[in-house]
C-alpha positions as CSV (number, residue, x, y, z in Angstrom):
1,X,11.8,-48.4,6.5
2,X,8.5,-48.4,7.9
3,X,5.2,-48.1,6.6
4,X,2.7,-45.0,7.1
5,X,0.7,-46.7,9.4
6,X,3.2,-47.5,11.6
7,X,4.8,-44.4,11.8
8,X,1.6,-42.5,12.3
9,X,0.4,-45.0,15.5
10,X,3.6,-44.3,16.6
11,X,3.3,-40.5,16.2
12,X,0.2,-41.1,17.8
13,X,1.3,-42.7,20.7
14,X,3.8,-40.0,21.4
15,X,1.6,-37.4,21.3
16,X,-1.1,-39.2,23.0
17,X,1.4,-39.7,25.8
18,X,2.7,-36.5,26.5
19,X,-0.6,-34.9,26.9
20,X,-1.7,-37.7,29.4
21,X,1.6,-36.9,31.2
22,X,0.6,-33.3,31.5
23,X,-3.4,-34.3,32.2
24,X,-1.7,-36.1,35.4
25,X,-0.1,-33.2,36.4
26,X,-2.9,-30.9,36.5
27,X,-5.0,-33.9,38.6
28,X,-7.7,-34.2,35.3
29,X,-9.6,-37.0,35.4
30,X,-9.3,-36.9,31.2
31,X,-8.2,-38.7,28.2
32,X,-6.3,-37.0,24.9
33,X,-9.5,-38.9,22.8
34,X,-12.0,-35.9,24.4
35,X,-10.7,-33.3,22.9
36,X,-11.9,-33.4,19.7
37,X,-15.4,-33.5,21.4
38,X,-14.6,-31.4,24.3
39,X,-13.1,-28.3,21.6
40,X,-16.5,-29.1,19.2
41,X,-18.8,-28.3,22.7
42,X,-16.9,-25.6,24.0
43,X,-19.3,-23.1,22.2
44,X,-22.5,-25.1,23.2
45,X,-24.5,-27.9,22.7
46,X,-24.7,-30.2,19.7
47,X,-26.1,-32.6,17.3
48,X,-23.7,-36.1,17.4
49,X,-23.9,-35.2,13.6
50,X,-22.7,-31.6,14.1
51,X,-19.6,-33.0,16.0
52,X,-18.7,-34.9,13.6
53,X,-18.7,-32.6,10.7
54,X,-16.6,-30.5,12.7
55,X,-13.9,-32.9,13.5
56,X,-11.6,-35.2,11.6
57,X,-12.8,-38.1,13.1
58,X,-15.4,-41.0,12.1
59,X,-18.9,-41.4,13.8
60,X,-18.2,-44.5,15.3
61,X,-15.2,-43.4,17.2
62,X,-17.3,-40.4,18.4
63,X,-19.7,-42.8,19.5
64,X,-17.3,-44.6,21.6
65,X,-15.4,-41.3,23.0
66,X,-18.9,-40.1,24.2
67,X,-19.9,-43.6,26.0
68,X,-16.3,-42.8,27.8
69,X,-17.2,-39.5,28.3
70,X,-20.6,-40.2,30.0
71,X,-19.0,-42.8,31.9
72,X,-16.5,-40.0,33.5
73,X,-19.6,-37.8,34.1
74,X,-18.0,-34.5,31.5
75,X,-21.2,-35.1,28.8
76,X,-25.0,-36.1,28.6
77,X,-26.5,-37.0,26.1
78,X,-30.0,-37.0,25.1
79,X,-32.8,-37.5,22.5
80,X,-33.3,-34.5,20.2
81,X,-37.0,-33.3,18.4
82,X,-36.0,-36.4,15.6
83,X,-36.0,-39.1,17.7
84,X,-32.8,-40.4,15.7
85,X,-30.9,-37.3,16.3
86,X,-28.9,-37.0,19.8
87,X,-27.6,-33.8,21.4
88,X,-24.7,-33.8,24.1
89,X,-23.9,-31.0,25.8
90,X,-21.4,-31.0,29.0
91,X,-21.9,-31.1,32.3
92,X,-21.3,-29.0,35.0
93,X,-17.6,-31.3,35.6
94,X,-17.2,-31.1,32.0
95,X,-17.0,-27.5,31.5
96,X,-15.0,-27.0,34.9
97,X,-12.4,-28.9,33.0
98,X,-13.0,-27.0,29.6
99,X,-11.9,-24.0,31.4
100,X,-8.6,-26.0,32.9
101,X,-8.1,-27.1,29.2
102,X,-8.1,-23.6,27.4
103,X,-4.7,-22.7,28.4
104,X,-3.6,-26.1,27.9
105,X,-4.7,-26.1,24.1
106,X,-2.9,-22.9,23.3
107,X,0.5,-24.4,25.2
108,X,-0.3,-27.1,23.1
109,X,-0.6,-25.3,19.8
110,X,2.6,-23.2,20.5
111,X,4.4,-26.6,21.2
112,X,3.4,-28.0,17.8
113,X,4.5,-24.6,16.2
114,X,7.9,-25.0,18.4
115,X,8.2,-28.7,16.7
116,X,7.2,-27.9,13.2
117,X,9.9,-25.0,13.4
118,X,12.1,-27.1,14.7
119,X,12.0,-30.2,12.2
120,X,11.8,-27.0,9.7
121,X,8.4,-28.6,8.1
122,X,4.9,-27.8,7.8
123,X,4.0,-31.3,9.7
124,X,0.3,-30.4,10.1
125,X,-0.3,-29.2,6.5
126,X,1.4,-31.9,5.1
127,X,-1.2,-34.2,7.0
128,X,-3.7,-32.4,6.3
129,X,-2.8,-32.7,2.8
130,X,-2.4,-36.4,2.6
131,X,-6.3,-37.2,4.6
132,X,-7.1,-34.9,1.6
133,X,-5.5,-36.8,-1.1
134,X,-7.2,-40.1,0.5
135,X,-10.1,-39.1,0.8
136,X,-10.2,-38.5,-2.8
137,X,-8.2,-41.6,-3.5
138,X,-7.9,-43.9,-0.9
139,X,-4.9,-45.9,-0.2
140,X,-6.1,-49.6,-1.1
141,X,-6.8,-47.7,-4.6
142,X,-3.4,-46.4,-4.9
143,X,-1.8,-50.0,-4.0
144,X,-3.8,-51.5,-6.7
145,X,-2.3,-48.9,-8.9
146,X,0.7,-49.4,-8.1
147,X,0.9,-53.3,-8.4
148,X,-0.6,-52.4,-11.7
149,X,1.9,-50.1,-13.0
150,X,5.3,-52.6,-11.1
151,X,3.6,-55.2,-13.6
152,X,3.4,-53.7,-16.9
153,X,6.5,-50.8,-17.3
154,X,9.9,-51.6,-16.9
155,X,12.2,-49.5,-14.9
156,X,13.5,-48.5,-18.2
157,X,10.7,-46.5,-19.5
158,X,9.7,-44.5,-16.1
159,X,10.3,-40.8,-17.0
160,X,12.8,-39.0,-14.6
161,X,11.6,-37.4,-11.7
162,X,11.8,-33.1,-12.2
163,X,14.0,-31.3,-10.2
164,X,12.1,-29.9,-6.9
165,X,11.5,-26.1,-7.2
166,X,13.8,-23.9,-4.4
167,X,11.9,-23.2,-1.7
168,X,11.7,-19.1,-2.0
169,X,10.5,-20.1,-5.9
170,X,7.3,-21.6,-4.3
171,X,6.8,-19.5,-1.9
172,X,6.4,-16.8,-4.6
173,X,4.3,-18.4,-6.6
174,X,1.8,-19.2,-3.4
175,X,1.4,-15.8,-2.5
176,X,1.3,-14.7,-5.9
177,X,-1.8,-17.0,-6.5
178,X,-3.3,-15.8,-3.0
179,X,-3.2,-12.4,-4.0
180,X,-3.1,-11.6,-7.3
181,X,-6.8,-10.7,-7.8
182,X,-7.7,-9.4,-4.6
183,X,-5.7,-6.3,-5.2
184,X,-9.3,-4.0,-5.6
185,X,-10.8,-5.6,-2.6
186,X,-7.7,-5.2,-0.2
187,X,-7.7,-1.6,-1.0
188,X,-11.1,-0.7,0.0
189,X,-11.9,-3.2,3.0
190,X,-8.2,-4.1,4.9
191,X,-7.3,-1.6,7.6
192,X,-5.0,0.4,7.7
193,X,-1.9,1.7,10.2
194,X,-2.1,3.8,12.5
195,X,0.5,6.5,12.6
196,X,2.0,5.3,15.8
197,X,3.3,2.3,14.9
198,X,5.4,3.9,12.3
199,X,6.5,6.6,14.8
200,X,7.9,3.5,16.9
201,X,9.7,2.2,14.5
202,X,11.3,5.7,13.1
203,X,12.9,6.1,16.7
204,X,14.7,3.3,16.9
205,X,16.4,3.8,13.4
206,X,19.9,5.5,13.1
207,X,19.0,7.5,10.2
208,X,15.7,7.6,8.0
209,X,16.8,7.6,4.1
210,X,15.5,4.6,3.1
211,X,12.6,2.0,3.9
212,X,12.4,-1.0,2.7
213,X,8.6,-2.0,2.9
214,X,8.5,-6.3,1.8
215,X,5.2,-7.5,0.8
216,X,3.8,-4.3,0.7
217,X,-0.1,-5.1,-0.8
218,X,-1.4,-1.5,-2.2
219,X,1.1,0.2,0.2
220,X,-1.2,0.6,3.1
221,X,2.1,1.0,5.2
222,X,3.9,2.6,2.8
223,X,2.2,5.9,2.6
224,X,3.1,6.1,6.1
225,X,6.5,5.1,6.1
226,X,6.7,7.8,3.2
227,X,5.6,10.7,5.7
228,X,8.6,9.7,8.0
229,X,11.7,8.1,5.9
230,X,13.1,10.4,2.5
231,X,12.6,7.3,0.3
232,X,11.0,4.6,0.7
233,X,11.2,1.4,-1.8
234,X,8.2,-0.7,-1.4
235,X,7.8,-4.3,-2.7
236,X,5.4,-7.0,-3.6
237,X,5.0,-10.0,-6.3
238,X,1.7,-9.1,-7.0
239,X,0.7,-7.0,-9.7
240,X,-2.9,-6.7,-8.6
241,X,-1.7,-5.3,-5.9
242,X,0.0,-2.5,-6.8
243,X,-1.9,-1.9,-9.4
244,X,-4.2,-0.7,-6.4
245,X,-1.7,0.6,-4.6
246,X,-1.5,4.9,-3.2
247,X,0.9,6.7,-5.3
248,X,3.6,9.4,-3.8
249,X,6.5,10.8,-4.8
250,X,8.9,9.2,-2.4
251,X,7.6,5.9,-2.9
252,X,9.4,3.3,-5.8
253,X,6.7,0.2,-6.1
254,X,8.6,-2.5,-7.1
255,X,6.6,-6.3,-8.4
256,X,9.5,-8.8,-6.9
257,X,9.7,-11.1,-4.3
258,X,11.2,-10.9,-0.6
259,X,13.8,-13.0,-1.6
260,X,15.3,-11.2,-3.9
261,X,14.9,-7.3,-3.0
262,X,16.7,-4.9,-5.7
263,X,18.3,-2.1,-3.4
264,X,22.0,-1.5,-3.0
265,X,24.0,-3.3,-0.3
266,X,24.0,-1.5,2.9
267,X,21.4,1.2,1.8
268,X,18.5,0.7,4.0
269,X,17.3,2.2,7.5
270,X,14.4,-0.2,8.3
271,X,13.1,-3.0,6.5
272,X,9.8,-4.1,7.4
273,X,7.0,-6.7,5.9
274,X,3.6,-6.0,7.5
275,X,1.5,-8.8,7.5
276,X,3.3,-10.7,4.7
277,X,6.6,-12.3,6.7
278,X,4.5,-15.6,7.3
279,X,4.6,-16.1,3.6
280,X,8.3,-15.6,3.2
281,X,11.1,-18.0,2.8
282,X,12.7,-16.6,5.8
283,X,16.7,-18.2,5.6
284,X,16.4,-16.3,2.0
285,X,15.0,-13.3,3.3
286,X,17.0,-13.2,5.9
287,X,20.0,-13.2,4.2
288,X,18.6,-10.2,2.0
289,X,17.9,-7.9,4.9
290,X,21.4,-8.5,6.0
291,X,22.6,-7.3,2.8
292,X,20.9,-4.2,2.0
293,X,21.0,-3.4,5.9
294,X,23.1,-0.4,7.4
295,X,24.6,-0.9,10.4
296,X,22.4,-0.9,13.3
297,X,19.4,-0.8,10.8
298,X,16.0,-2.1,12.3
299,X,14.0,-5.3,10.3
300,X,10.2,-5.3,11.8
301,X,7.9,-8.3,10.9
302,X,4.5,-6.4,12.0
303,X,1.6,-8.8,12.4
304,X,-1.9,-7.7,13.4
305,X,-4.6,-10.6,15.3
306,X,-7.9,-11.8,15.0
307,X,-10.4,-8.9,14.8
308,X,-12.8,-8.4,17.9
309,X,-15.8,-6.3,17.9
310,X,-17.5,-4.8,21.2
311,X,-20.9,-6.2,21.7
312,X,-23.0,-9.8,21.0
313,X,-21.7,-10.1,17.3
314,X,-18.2,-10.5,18.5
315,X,-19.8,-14.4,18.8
316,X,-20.5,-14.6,15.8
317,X,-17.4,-13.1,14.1
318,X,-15.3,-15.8,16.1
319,X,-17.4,-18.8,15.5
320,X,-17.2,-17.4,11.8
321,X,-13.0,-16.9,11.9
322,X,-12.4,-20.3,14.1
323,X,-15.1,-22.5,13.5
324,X,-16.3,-22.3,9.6
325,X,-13.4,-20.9,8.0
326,X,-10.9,-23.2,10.1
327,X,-10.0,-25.9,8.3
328,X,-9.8,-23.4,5.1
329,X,-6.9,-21.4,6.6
330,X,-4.0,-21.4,5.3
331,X,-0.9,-23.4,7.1
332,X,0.6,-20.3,7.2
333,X,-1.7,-18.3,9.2
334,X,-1.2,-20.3,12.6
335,X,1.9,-17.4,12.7
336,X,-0.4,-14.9,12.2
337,X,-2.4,-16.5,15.4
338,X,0.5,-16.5,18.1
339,X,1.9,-12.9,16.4
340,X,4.9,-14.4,14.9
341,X,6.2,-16.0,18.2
342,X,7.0,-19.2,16.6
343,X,8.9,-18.0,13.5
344,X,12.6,-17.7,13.3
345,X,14.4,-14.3,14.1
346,X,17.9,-14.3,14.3
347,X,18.5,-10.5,15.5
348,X,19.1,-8.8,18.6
349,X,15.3,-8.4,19.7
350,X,13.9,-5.5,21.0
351,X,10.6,-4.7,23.0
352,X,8.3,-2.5,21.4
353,X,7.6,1.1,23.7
354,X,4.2,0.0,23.7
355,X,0.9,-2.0,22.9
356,X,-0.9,-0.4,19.7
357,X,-4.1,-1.4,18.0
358,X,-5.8,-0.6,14.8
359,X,-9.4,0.6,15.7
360,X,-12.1,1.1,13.3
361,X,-15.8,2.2,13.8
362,X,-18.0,0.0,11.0
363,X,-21.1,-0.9,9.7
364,X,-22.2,-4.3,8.9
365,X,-21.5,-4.5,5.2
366,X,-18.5,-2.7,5.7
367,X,-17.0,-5.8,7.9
368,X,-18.9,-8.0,5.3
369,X,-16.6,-7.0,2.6
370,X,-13.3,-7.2,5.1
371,X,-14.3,-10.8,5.6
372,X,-14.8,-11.7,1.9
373,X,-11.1,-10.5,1.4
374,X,-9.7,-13.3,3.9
375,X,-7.7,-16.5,2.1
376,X,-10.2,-18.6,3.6
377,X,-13.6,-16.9,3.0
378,X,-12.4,-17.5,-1.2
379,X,-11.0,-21.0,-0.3
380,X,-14.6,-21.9,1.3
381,X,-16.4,-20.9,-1.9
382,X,-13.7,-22.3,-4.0
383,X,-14.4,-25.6,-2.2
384,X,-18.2,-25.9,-2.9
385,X,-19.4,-23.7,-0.1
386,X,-21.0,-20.9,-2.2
387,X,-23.1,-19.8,0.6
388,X,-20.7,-19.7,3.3
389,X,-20.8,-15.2,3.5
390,X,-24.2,-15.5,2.9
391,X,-24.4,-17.8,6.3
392,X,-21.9,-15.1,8.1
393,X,-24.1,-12.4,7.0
394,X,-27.4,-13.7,8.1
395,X,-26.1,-15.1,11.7
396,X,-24.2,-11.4,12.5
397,X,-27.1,-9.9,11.4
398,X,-29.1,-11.6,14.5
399,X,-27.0,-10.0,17.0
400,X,-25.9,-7.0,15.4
401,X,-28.9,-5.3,15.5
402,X,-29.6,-2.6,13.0
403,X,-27.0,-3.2,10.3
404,X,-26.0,0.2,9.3
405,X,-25.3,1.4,12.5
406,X,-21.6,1.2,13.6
407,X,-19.5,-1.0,16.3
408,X,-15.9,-1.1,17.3
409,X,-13.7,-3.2,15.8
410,X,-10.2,-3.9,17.2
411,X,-6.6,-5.5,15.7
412,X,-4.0,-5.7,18.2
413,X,-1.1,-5.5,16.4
414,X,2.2,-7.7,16.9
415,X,5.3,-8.0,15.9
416,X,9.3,-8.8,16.0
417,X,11.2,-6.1,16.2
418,X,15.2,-6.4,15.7
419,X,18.5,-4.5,15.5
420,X,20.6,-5.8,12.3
421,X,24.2,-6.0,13.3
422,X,27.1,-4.8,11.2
């Protein structure tokens, strides 16, 4: 078997290779070793220093990646105020490539979703995992260890390994520790529905006695689905949540998990999870909504994108979302990003009637609070960086003008829509 260096030079190498294949087909003069560079400029210039805190690279291979890039005219690079500080910023070639290389990233990022679903593996959090457990012990360390422990215990006196938990059995305890104590905060900041999209959804269904809403949160959807089905049995594993959630008398909150959804076979209309499928152990939901599925009954995984507000702060909301919060996302959120194109959906698809958005009119410190209810705004402060809403606060602030006046902001929502067959 080989080792983990070899097989990750020979990940490498395959990855490397395909993009250069598809570089040669668009005629760019560029390398797969830019991009880490190129992705860091794309919002403007920067410190050497400031590129390498935002990449996963070291400073000397930087280094060398920017002689290369100089070389092929895409960078300068100059002296900054300190004369030991150097900016780069690109040139005019380099940022006529940038624009060539947008779509390329996001056919890129799709194809890595394609290959993770494929190998059924979360291939780039498991990476970023491991460069997190070396960093904190690095691997000479952990060899030393392990020489140490071959030599003094016998085979004998190792303790068994545990059985591995089921899949759906994490997956429930992850969300369940992601949400149990935001329940207060996700009622008064997250947006809610609008009416139409449970309007689309009430047409396509055969009859409406029951909906089935999975993951519910503090019923955000539910109250809706309430106005248009008889009954409606809404789910979550977090208490938190529906301790928060918006009581009605058609509406049965019930704490348990996707997997395991206590309704009667062959009961339910629509079953839908808004904004909670990416968390799911799909085969095991799957096989749930098949079961307490009437014929013909419609299953809608409803996703909505990253928020964008009219005006000069929409920079800053962006840079905030992709650039300080990004590696404090969770895995799971990269389906979230491309609207659930990537995951799983064995049904007979349908096309929604038409585009919908949630639209809001807020203040400043009315998106402030929506952002501190993200995953990775509490995983930022969890990891050391106390200030990070603070930062947000003070950089929106700049371009938003006077802060309790009100701009637009804007969700488009996504989504899978299917027919369940009998």
């Amino acid at each position: 078997m080989p080792g983990l260096g070899e097989l990750l030079r020979h990940l490498s190498t395959l990855v490397d290779r395909g993009a250069e294949q598809i570089y040669q087909q668009k005629n760019l003069n560029y390398r797969p070793r830019f991009t880490p560079v190129m992705r860091a400029l794309a919002d403007g210039d920067l410190l050497v220093s400031e590129i390498t805190d935002r990449v996963s690279i070291t400073q000397s291979a930087i280094s060398q990646s920017l002689k290369l890039m100089e070389q092929e005219g895409l960078v300068n690079v100059r002296r900054g105020g300190d004369a030991r500080q150097s900016i780069v910023s690109l040139t005019r070639q380099g940022k006529k490539i940038l624009v060539s290389l947008q779509s390329h990233w996001q056919a890129t990022f799709n194809a890595i979703d394609a290959l993770e679903t494929e190998i059924d593996a979360p291939l780039r959090s498991i990476l970023t995992n491991t460069i997190a457990a070396l960093e904190q012990s690095n691997f000479a360390e952990r060899i030393q260890q392990a020489r140490s422990e071959d030599a003094s215990s016998p085979l004998s006196e190792k303790q068994p390994e545990k059985a591995p938990k089921k899949a759906s059995e994490e997956k429930t305890q992850q969300r369940q520790s992601h949400f149990q104590s935001q329940g207060d905060n996700y009622a008064r900041y997250r947006p809610t529905y609008p009416t139409e999209l449970v309007e689309q959804l009430r047409q396509l269904c055969p009859e409406t006695t029951l909906a089935i809403d999975v993951g519910c949160g503090n019923g955000q959807l539910s109250t809706l689905l309430a106005e248009q089905f008889d009954q409606v049995i809404a789910t979550d594993v977090s208490e938190s949540q529906l301790a928060n959630a918006w009581p009605r008398l058609n509406i049965d909150y019930r704490c348990e998990g996707a997997e395991t959804i206590s309704a009667e076979d062959h009961s339910a209309d629509l079953i839908v999870a808004a904004q909670a499928a990416h968390w799911f152990d799909l085969p095991a939901f799957y096989k749930e909504v098949r079961r307490v599925s009437k014929p013909g009954a419609v299953i809608a995984l409803v996703s909505y994108g990253v928020p964008m507000l009219d005006g000069a702060a929409n920079a800053g909301l962006q840079r905030f979302y992709w650039q300080t919060l990004g590696k404090h996302w969770p895995p799971e959120r990269r389906f979230v990003e491309t609207g659930y194109r990537t995951l799983a959906f064995p049904f007979t698809e349908i096309t929604p009637q038409s585009d919908i958005c949630i639209v809001r009119q807020w203040n400043l410190q009315e998106l402030m609070g929506y952002l501190g209810t993200w995953s990775a705004t509490r995983a930022a402060i969890a990891a050391g960086e106390d200030q990070v809403l603070e930062q947000c606060e003070a950089d929106l602030t700049t371009l938003w003008g006077d802060p309790e006046s009100t701009t637009t902001i804007r969700w488009q929502i996504y989504g899978r829509i299917g027919m369940v067959e009998s």
